[in-house]
C-alpha positions as CSV (number, residue, x, y, z in Angstrom):
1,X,14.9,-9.8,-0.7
2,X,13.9,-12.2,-4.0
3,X,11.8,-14.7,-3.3
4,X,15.1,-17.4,-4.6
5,X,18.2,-15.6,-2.4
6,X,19.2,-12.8,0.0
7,X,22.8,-11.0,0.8
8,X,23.1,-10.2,4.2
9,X,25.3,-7.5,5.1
10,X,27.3,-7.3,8.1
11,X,29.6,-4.4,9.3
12,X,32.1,-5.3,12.2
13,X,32.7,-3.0,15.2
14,X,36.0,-4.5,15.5
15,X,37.7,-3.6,12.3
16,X,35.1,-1.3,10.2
17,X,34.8,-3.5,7.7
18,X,32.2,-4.7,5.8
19,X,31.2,-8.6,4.2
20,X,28.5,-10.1,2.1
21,X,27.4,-13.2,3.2
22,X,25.6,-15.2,0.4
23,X,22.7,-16.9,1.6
24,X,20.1,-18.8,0.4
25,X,16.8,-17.9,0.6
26,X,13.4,-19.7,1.5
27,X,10.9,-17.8,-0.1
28,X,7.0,-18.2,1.4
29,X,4.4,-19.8,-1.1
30,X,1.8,-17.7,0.7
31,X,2.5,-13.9,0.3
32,X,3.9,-12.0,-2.6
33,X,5.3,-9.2,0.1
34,X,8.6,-9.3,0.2
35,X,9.1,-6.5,3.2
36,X,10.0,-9.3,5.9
37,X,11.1,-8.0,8.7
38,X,12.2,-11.0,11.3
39,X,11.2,-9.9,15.0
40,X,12.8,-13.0,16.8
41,X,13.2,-16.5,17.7
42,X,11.4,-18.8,20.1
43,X,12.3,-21.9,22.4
44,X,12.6,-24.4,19.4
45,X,14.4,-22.2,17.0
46,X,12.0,-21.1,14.9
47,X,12.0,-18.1,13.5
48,X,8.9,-15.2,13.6
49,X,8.8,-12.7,10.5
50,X,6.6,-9.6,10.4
51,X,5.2,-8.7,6.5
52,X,5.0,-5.8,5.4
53,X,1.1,-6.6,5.3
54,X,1.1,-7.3,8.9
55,X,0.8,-11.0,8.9
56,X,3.1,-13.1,11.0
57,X,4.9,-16.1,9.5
58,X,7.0,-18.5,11.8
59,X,9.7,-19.9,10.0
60,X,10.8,-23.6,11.3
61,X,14.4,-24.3,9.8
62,X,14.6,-27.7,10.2
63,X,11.9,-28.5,7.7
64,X,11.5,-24.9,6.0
65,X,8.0,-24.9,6.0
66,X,6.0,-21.9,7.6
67,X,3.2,-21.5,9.5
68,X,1.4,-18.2,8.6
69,X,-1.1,-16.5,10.8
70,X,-2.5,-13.3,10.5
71,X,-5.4,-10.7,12.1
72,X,-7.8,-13.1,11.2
73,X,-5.9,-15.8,13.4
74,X,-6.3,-13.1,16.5
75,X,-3.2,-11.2,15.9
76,X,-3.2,-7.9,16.8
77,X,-2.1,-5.0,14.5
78,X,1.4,-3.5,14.0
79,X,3.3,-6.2,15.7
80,X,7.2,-5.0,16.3
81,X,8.3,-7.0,19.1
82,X,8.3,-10.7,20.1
83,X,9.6,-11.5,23.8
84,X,10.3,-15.1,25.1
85,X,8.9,-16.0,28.1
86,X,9.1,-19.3,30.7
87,X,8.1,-22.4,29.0
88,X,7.4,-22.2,25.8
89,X,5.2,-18.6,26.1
90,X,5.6,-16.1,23.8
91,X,4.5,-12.0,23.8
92,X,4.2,-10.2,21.1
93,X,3.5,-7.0,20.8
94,X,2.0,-4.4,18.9
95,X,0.2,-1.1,18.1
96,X,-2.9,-2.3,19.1
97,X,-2.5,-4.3,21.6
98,X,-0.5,-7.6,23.1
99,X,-1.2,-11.8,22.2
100,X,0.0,-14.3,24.0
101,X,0.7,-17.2,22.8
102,X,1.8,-20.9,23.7
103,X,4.0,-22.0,20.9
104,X,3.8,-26.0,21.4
105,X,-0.4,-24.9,21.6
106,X,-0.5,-23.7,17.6
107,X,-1.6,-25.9,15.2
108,X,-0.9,-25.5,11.8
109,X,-3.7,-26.1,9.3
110,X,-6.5,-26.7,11.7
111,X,-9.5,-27.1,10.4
112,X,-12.7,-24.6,12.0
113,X,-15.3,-26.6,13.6
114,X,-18.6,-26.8,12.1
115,X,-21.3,-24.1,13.6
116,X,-24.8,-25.2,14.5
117,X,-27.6,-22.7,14.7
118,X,-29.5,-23.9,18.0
119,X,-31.5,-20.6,18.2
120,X,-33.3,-17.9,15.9
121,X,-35.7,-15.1,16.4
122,X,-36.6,-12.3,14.3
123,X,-38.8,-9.7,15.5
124,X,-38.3,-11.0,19.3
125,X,-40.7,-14.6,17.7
126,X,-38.7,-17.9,17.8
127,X,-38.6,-19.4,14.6
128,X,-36.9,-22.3,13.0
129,X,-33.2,-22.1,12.2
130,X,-33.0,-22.2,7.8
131,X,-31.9,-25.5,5.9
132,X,-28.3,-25.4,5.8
133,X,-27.3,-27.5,2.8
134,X,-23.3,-28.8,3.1
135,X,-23.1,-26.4,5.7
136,X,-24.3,-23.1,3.9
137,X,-27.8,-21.4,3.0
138,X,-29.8,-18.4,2.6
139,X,-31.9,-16.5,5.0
140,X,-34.6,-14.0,3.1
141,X,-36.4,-11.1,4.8
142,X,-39.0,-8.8,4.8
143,X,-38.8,-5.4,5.1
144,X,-40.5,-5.6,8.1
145,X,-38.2,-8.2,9.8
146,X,-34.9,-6.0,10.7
147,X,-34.5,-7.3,14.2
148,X,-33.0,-10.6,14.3
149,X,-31.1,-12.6,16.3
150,X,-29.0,-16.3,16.0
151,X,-27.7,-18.6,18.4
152,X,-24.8,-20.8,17.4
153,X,-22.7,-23.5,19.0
154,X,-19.3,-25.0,17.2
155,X,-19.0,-28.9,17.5
């Protein structure tokens, strides 16, 4: 498929013939993959999409914008098959495993919460977390100091 139209081909059981449906495409700013292969639909119509790549891109018609999620979101690998359940549950599943997933609960473009250090020791001594200057900073050690350990809480 191009990223600016698709043909979808249809054969009918009825009289063996075969029809090319124009239609028009919605391509997705956010991968250059075009081996989409659509996996299902949920509660509110939207549609769920499987790249090539392995990320997972819900499609919701009514506006055409996506939502795109991926193994960094908590998918698991290899996903093939999406299964509606009571509510507004979904279950997909996968080569490596199974997710669950409320689809009213996901939220597109949330924003991470900010991590706190509350708690450092290196070589089993407490010490005091390093300056973290708009929310990034360095930590330098000595040879000698290869056990360490850090304590973090999100806001």
């Amino acid at each position: 498929m191009t990223g600016e139209s698709g043909w979808v081909e249809e054969l009918s059981s009825i009289s063996g013939t075969r029809r090319q449906n124009h239609l028009p495409g919605i391509p997705n700013p956010a991968f250059s993959v075009y081996d989409v292969y659509p996996i299902g639909s949920d509660c509110k119509g939207r549609l769920w999409v499987i790249y090539a790549n392995g990320d997972l891109s819900i499609l919701d018609p009514s506006s055409g914008k996506f939502l795109n999620l991926s193994q960094d979101d908590g998918l698991c690998s290899g996903i093939t098959n999406i299964l509606n359940l009571e509510g507004s549950g979904i279950l997909l599943s996968g080569f490596a495993g199974l997710n669950l997933i409320q689809a009213d609960s996901i939220e597109p473009d949330r924003t991470p919460p900010p991590f706190v250090i509350t708690r450092m020791t290196i070589n089993d001594e407490p010490v005091g977390p390093p300056r973290l200057l708009g929310g990034s900073g360095s930590l330098h050690l000595s040879h000698t100091q290869d056990r360490f350990r850090i304590r973090v809480c999100s806001h």
